[in-house]
C-alpha positions in Angstrom: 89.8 50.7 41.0 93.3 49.9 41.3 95.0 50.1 37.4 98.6 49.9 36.4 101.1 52.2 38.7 98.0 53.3 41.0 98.5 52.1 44.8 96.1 49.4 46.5 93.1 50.6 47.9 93.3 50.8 51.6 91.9 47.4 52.6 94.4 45.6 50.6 97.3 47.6 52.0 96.3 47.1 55.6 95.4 43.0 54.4 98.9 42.9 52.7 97.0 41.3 49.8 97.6 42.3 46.2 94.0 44.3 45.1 92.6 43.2 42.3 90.7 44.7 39.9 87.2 43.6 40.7 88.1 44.3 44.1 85.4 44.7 46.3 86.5 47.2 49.0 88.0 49.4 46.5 85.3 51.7 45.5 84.5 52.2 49.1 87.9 52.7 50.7 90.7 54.8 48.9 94.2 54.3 49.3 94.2 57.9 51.4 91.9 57.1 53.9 93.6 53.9 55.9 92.1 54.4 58.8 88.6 54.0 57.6 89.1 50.6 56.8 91.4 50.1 59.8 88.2 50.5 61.9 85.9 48.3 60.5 88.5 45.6 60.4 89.1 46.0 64.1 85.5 45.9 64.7 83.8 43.5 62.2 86.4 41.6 60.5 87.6 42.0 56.9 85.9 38.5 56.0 82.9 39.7 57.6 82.9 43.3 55.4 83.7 41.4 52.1 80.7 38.9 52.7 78.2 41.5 53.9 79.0 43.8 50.6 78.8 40.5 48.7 75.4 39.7 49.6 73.9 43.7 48.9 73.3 44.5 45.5 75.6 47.7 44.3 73.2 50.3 44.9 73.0 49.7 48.4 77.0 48.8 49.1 77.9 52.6 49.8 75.3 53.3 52.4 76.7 49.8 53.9 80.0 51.1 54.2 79.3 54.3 55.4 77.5 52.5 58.3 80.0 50.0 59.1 82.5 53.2 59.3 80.5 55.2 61.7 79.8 52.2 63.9 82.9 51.2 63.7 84.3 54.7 65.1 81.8 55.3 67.3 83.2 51.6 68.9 86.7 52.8 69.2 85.4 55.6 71.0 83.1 53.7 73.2 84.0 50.4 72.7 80.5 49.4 75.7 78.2 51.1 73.7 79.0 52.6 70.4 76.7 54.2 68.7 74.0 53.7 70.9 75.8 55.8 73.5 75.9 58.5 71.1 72.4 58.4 70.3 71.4 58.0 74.0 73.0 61.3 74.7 71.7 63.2 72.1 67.9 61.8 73.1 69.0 63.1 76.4 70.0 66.5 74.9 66.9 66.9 73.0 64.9 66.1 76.4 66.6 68.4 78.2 66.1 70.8 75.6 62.3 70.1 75.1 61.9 70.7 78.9 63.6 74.2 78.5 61.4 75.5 75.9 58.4 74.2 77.5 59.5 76.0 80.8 60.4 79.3 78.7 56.8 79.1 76.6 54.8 78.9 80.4 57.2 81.9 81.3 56.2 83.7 78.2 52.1 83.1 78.3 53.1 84.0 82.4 54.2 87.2 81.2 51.8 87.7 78.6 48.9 87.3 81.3 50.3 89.2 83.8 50.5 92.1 81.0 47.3 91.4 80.2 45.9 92.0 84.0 47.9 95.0 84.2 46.3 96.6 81.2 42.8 95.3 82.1 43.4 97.1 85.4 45.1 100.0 84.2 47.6 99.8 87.1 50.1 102.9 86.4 53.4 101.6 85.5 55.5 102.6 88.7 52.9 101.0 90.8 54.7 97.6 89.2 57.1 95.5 90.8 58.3 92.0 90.6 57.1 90.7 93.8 53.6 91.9 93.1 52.9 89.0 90.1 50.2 86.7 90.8 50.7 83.6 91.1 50.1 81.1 88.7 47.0 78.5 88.4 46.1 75.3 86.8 42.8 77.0 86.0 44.8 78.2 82.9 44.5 75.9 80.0 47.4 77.3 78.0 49.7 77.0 80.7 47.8 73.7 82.2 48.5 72.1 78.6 52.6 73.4 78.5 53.4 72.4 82.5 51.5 68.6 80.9 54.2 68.8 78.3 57.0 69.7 80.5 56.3 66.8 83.0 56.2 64.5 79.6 59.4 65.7 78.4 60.9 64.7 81.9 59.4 61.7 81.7 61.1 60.3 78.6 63.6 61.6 80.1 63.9 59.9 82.6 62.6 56.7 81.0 65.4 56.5 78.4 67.9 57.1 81.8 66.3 54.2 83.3 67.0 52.2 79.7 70.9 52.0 80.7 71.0 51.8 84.4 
């Protein structure tokens, strides 16, 4: 809070407004951080900030403003979509990412099998190549169950694609 010879917080500086001391954007932006509040004025307004940490009780004002400032950034970014871009690409992400690990867990139980018929077979080891692998089968209900999780992955994938087309 603002006290004899301290400097307004940042939301009275940018207002141009003498900060009082039962200011109410003080505790939440500091004097060194302008550009915080800079943001969330562009985007929502002083008026608006100041009645919406009126209306919270204390306990909850911080976690307001810390929202209001990363929506508020994310909207200068991406002024279209804002947060919800963000999020949307890192859904994507984790998709893609899902798919991936599916893909290398059927590669590894592949590989696992194909060891296994090797060693039940006792093929010598320089009779092995890579074209020789048998190919795979549904009939395999690991593998059935991860190529069932794969196609899921790509389907939320490309469900949330279809969300902002």
């Amino acid at each position: 809070m603002p006290g004899p010879g301290t400097s307004p917080c940042a939301a009275c500086k940018l207002l141009r407004r003498r900060c009082a001391k039962d200011c109410v954007f003080a505790p939440y932006f500091p004097p060194d951080e302008p550009q915080k509040f800079a943001y969330v004025h562009k985007v929502f307004g002083a008026s608006n900030v100041n009645k919406m940490l009126q209306d919270l009780p204390v306990h909850q004002r911080r976690d307001a403003v810390s929202s209001m400032v990363y929506e508020a950034n994310a909207r200068v970014r991406d002024p279209v979509y804002g947060c919800v871009g963000a999020i949307s690409s890192l859904q994507q992400q984790v998709a893609q990412l899902q798919t991936q690990l599916a893909v290398a867990q059927a590669e590894i139980i592949y590989m696992r099998m194909h060891q296994a018929t090797l060693d039940s077979n006792t093929v010598a080891a320089n009779d092995f190549t890579l074209g020789e692998l048998p190919p795979l089968t549904s009939s395999i209900p690991e593998l059935h169950q991860l190529y069932k999780t794969s196609l899921l992955g790509l389907e939320t994938l490309e469900t949330a694609d279809n969300l902002w087309t």
